[in-house]
C-alpha positions as CSV (number, residue, x, y, z in Angstrom):
1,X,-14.6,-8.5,-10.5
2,X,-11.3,-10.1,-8.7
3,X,-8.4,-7.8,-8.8
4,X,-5.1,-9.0,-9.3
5,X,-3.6,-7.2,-5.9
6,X,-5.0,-5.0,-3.2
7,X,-2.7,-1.8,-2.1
8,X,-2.2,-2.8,0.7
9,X,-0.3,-6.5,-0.7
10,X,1.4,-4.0,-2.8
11,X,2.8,-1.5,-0.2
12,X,3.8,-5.0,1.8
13,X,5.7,-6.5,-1.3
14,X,7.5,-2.7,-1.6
15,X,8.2,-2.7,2.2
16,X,9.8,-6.6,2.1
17,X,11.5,-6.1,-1.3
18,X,13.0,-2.8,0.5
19,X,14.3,-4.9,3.3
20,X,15.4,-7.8,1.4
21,X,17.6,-5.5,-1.2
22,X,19.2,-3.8,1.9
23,X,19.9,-6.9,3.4
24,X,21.6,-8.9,0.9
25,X,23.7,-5.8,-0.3
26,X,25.0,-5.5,3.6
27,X,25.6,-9.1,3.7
28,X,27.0,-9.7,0.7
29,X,29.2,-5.9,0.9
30,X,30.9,-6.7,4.2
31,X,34.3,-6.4,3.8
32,X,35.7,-3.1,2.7
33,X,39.3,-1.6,3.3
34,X,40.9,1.8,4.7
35,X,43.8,3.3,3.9
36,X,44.7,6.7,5.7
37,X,48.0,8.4,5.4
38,X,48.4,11.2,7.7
39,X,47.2,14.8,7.4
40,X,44.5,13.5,5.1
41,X,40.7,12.7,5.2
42,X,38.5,10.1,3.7
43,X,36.0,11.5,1.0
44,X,34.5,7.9,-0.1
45,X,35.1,4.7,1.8
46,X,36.3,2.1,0.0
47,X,33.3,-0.6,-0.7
48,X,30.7,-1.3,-3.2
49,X,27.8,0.5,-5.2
50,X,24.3,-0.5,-3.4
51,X,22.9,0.3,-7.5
52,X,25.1,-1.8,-9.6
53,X,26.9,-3.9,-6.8
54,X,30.7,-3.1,-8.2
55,X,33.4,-2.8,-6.0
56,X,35.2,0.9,-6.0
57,X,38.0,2.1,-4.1
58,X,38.6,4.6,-1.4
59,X,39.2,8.4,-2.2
60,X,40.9,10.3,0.4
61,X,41.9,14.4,0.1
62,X,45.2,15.2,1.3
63,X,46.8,19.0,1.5
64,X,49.6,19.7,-0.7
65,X,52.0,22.8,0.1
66,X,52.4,25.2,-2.1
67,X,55.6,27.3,-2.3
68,X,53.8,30.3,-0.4
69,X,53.4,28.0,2.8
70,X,49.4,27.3,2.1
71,X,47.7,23.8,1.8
72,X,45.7,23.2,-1.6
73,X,43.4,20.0,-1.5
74,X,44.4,17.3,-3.8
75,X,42.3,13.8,-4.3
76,X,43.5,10.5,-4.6
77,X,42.1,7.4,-5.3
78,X,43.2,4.0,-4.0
79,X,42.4,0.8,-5.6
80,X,40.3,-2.2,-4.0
81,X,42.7,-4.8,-2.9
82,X,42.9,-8.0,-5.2
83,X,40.8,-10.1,-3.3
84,X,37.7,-7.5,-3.0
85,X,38.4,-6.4,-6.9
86,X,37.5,-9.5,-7.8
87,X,34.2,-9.8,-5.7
88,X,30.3,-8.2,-6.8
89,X,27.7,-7.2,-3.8
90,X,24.1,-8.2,-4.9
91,X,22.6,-5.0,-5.7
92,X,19.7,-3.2,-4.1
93,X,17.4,-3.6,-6.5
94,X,17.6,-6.9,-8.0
95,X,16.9,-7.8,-4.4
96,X,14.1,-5.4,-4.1
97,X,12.7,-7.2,-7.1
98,X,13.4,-11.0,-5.4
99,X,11.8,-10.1,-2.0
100,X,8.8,-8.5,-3.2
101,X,8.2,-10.8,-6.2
102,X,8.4,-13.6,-3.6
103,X,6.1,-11.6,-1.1
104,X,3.8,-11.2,-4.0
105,X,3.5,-15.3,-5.1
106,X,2.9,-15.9,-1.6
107,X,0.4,-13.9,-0.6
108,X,-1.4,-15.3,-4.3
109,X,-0.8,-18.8,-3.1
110,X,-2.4,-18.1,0.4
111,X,-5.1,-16.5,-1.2
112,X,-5.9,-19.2,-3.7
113,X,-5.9,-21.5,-0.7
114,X,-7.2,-20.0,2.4
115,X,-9.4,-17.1,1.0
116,X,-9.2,-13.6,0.7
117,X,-7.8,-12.4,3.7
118,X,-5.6,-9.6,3.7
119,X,-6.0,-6.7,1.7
120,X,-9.2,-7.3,0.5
């Protein structure tokens, strides 16, 4: 009986679709901003979500006084500029689901024309 795919074309579609999610969100999530006033340290870089691809800000934690002379950590949140606000990364896994859809049709293609091959 011929099976749709092998494990092996599976774990190969996983490992591409992997690759090509990661590498379109790094591509396409390039430009990010920092904003750092002094005496305070960055919590989350400013960027975009690798799961739904929507730009957030950056949230940095700064020490407050208080009246006694002590430092209390307070968080504040800085919007995306404008110009990355308006932009969307692609996310992880719709390119997951590109690259190893894609990985999956061609090693069908190859198979209906060569021959089982690989992963048979």
């Amino acid at each position: 009986m011929w099976r749709w795919f092998s494990m092996r074309q599976l774990v190969l579609a996983g490992i591409i679709g992997l690759v090509v999610g990661y590498s379109a969100f790094l591509l396409t999530a390039q430009a990010t901003q920092s904003i750092m006033p002094p005496e305070c340290r960055t919590t989350v870089d400013a960027g975009f979500d690798p799961v739904s691809g929507l730009p957030h800000g950056q949230t940095i934690e700064c020490g407050q006084l208080t009246g006694l002379g002590g430092r209390i950590p307070v968080a504040q949140v800085y919007l995306m500029s404008d110009t990355l606000a308006g932009r969307r990364a692609i996310p992880v896994p719709v390119g997951f689901v590109i690259g190893g859809a894609l990985t999956l049709i061609g090693l069908t293609v190859r198979r209906a024309r060569v021959g089982p091959a690989f992963g048979t």
